[in-house]
Each structure stands twice: as C-alpha cells, then as structure tokens.
C-alpha positions in Angstrom: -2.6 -0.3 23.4 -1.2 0.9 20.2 -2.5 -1.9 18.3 -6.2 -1.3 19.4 -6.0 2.6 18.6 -4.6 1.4 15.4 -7.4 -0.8 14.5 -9.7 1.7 16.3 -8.4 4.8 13.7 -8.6 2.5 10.7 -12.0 0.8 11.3 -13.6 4.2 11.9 -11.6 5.5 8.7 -13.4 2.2 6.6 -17.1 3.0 8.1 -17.0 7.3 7.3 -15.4 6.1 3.6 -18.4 3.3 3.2 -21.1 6.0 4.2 -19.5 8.4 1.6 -18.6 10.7 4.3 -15.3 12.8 3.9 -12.6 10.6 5.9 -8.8 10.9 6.7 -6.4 8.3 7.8 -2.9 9.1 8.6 -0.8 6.2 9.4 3.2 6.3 10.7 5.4 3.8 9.2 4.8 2.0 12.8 1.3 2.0 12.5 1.3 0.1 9.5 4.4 -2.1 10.9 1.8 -2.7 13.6 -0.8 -3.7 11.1 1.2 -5.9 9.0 2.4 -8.2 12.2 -1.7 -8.1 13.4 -2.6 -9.8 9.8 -2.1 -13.3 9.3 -0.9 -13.0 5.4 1.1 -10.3 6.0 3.0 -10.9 8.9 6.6 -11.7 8.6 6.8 -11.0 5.0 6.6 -7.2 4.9 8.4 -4.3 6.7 7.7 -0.3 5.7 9.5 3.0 6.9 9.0 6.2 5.3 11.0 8.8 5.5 9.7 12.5 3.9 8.2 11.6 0.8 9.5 8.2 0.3 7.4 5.2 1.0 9.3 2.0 1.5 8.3 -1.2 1.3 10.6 -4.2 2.1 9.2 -7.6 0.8 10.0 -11.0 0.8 7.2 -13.3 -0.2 6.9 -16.9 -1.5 6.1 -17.3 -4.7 3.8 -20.1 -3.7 1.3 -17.8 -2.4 0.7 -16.5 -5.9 1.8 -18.6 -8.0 2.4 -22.3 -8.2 6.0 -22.3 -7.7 7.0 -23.2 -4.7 10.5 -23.2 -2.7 10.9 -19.8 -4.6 10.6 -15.8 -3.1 9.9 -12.7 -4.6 11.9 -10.1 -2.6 11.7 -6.9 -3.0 12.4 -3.5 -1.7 9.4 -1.2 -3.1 9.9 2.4 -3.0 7.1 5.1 -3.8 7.8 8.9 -3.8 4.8 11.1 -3.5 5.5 14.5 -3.9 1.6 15.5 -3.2 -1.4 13.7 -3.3 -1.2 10.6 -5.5 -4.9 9.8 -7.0 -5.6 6.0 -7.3 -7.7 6.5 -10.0 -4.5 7.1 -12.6 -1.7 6.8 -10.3 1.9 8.1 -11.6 4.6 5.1 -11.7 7.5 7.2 -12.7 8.2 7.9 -9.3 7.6 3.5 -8.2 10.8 1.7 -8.0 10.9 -2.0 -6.9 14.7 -3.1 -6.3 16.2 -0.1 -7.5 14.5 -0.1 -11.5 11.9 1.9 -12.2 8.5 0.4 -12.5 7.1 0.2 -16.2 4.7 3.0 -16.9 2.3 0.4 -18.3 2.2 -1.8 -15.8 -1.4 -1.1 -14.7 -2.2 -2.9 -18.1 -0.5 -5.7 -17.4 -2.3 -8.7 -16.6 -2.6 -11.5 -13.8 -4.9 -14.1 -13.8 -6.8 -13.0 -16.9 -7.4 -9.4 -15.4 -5.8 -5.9 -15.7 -3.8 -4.8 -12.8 -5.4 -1.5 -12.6 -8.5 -3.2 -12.0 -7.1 -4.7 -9.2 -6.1 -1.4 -8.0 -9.4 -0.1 -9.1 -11.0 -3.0 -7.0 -9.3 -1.8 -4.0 -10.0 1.7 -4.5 -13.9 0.7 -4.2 -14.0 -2.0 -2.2 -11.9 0.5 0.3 -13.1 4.0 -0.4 -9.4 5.5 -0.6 -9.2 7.5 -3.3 -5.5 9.3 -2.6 -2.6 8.3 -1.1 0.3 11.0 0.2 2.5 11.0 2.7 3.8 13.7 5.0 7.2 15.3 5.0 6.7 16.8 8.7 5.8 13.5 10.5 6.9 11.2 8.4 3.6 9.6 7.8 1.4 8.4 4.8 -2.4 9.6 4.4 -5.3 8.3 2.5 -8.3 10.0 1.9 
C-alpha cells in the first residue's frame, strides 16, 4: 500500500508540474527508500535518511554503469544540508559533501561526456518541473516544488 500512495503522490506531483500548475511533493526518507527499491537502476545501490536539514545519500555504484571500467565502485556517502529552500536553478554547493570533503563550488561546470553538469541538472529541472528542493526539520522530510 505504501508503495502505490507513493507512486500515486509523485505521479500526480509530475502531471500539476507538466501543466504549469503550482505543485508540492513532500517525500520521507522512506518514501524515497521505497522509490529507490521500486526502480530497476536504483535499487540496491542507494539508501537515503534525513534527519532535520541534512539529506543523506549512501551510494555504492559500479563504475561500469557510467563509465567503461568495470569490476570498480564508486561509493559514496552524499550529504546535503538545506537550511531553506535550495533553487535548482543556481544551487549552493558549500553545504554538499560527498565522503566527508566538501564538494567543489565549480563543479556544475565540470564536464561529462562533452556536456556541463549544470545542464544536466538543468535537464532535470525541465524535464521534471522541480524547481526547489528543501527539506523539513519537523518531519524529517524533503520537499520539492
């Protein structure tokens, strides 16, 4: 049941952002456990909690999925603090760590396969219609609008 009202929230979330209408998701760190074991590319490679204002990721994915290395992993524990709403259009990365060092302020200029990564991100942000990211200190959940 929880998976389908999962699906349910995030499907209805995806048609109100497509038809430009104002639209509100807010996920707990099991809804998007939930997600992550319901999709095929994610599942067994991922694990998030949050807890306040701290997002955190927990990663292990091979390389050969991205790369063409195979036999090797990237593993990596992702942490994002969002003291308030975090646009996607210039997002902050002083407050991005991935295995305890901060993440390079320039990294959305860095490229991968020929192509910024703030276009991917910028990608995303169209293609998904979430514009801000924040997560909540009461419920421990994250929101995008």
């Amino acid at each position: 049941m929880q998976i389908q009202s999962v699906h349910e929230r995030c499907e209805d979330f995806e048609q109100k952002a497509r038809a430009g209408q104002p639209a509100e998701l807010e996920l707990t760190a099991d809804d998007i456990n939930t997600l992550i074991a319901t999709s095929q590319d994610a599942r067994g490679k991922m694990f998030v909690s949050i807890d306040g204002e701290r997002l955190r990721c927990q990663a292990s994915i091979p390389l050969g999925e991205l790369i063409p290395r195979s036999g090797y992993y990237f593993n990596g524990d992702i942490a994002v603090e969002l003291k308030s709403a975090e646009s996607l259009e210039n997002p902050q990365l002083n407050r991005i760590t991935v295995n305890g060092e901060s993440v390079p302020r320039d990294l959305l200029n860095w490229k991968y396969r020929s192509k910024r990564l703030g276009d991917y991100l910028a990608d995303y942000r169209n293609d998904s219609g979430v514009a801000r990211l924040q997560s909540g200190m009461a419920n421990d959940s994250a929101i995008a609008d």
